[in-house]
C-alpha positions in Angstrom: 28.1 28.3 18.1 29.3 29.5 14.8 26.5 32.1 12.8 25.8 29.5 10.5 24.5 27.0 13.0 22.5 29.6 14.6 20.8 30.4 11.1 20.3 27.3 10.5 18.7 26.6 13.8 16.7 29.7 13.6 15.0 28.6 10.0 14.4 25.1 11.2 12.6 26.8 14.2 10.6 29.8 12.2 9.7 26.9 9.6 8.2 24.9 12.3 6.4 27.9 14.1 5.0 28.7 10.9 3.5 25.0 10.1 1.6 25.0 13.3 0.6 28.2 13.8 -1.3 27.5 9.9 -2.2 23.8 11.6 -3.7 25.6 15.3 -5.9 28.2 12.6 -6.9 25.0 10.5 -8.0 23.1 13.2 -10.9 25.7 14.3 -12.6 25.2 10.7 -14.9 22.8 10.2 -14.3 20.0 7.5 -17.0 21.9 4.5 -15.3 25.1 5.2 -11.9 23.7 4.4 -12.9 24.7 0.2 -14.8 27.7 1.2 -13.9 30.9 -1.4 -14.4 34.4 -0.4 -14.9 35.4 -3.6 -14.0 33.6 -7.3 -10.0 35.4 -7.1 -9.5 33.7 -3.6 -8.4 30.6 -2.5 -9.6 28.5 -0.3 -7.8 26.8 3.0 -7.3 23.8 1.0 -5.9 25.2 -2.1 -3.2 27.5 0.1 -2.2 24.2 1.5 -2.1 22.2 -1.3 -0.2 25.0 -3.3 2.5 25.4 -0.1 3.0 21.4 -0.3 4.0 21.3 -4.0 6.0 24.6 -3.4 7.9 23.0 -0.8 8.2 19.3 -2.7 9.0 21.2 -5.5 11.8 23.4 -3.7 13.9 21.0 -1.4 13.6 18.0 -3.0 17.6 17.2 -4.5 17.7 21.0 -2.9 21.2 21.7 -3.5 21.5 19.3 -6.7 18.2 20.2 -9.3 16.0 23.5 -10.2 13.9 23.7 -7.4 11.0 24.4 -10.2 10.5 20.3 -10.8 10.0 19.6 -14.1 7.1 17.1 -13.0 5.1 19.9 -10.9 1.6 21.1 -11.9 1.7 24.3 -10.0 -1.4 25.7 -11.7 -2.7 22.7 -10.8 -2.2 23.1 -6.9 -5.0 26.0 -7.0 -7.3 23.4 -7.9 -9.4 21.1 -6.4 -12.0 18.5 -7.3 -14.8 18.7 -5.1 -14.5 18.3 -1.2 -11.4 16.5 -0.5 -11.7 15.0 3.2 -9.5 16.8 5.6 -7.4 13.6 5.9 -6.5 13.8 2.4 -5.5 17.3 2.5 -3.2 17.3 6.1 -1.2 14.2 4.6 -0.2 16.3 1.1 0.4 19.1 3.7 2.7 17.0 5.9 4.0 15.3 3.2 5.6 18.8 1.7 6.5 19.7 5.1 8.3 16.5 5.4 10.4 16.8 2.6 11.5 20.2 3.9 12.2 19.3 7.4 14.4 16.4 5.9 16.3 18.8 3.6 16.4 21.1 6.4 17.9 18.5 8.6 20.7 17.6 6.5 22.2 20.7 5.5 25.3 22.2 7.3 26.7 25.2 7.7 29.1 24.8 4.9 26.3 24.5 2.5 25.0 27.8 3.3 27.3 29.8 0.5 26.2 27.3 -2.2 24.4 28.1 -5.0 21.1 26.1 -5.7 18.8 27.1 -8.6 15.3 28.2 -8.8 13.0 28.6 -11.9 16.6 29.5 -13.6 18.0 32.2 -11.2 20.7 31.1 -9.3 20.5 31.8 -5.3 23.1 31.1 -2.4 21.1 28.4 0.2 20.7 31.3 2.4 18.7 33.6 -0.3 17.2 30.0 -1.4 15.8 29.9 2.4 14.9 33.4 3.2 12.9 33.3 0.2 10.9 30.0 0.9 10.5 31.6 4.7 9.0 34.8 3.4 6.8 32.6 0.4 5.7 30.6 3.3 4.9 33.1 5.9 2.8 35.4 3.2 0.5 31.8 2.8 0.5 31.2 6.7 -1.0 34.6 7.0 -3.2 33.8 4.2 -4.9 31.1 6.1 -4.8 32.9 9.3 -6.5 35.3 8.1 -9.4 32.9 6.1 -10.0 31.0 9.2 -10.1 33.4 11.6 -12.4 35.1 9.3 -14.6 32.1 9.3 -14.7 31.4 12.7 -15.5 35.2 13.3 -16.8 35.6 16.8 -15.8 31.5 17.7 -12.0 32.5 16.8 -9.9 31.2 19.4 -6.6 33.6 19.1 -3.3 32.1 18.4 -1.1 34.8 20.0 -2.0 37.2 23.0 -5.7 38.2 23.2 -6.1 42.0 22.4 -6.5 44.2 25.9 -4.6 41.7 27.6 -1.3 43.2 27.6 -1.1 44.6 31.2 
């Protein structure tokens, strides 16, 4: 297996890790908590997923062919939401981004790795175009790890290894 295969593999695999590991933390809320603020700066659970979805819309769709800033994207408008959207409504604009990315994902090869794609202007090779979408992404995964666990508190059920159970 040639390194670009394995890279590829590798992002296809840390991509999905990261979905469900922000899906496993999301499923512990309950539905009226899913547009619960900390404070006015935060964002809710709902808002962080509605933000990655246009991110990742906005970013592979014609990946290797357009800006991956789409002229047609509200992105101030992702970290804003009308009322209590039901939990249905959020997951499929969640799955929906995912889905686009998972198809780009899917059909690139390793010779497309050394191409140059464009975001907001700056011109990336795939592979800087990836790494920085993994590292966007895992900073909002932690971001929602973080807001559930915090409103689960004591009912948290841990997504990794329990703490003092490394023996």
């Amino acid at each position: 297996m040639s390194v670009a295969t394995a890279y590829l593999e590798d992002v296809r695999l840390q991509f999905r890790k990261m979905k469900k590991l922000a899906e496993d933390a999301v499923a512990q809320v309950h539905d009226d908590e899913l547009t619960v603020q900390l404070d006015v700066e935060s964002n809710s659970l709902a808002v962080v997923m509605k933000h990655m979805a246009g991110n990742l819309r906005s970013r592979f769709t014609d990946f290797l062919t357009t800006d991956g800033e789409k002229p047609n994207r509200n992105r101030d408008g992702e970290f804003e939401i009308a009322g209590r959207p039901a939990r249905a409504a959020i997951l499929a604009d969640w799955d929906s981004g995912w889905t686009t990315l998972f198809s780009t994902l899917d059909a690139l090869t390793p010779e497309d790795l050394l191409l140059e794609v464009t975001v907001r202007g700056e011109t990336l090779s795939v592979i800087q175009a990836l790494d920085r979408q993994m590292t966007h992404h895992a900073y909002h995964v932690g971001q929602i790890v973080f807001l559930a666990k915090h409103l689960r508190s004591t009912n948290w059920k841990t997504l990794s290894l329990p703490r003092r159970r490394l023996q």
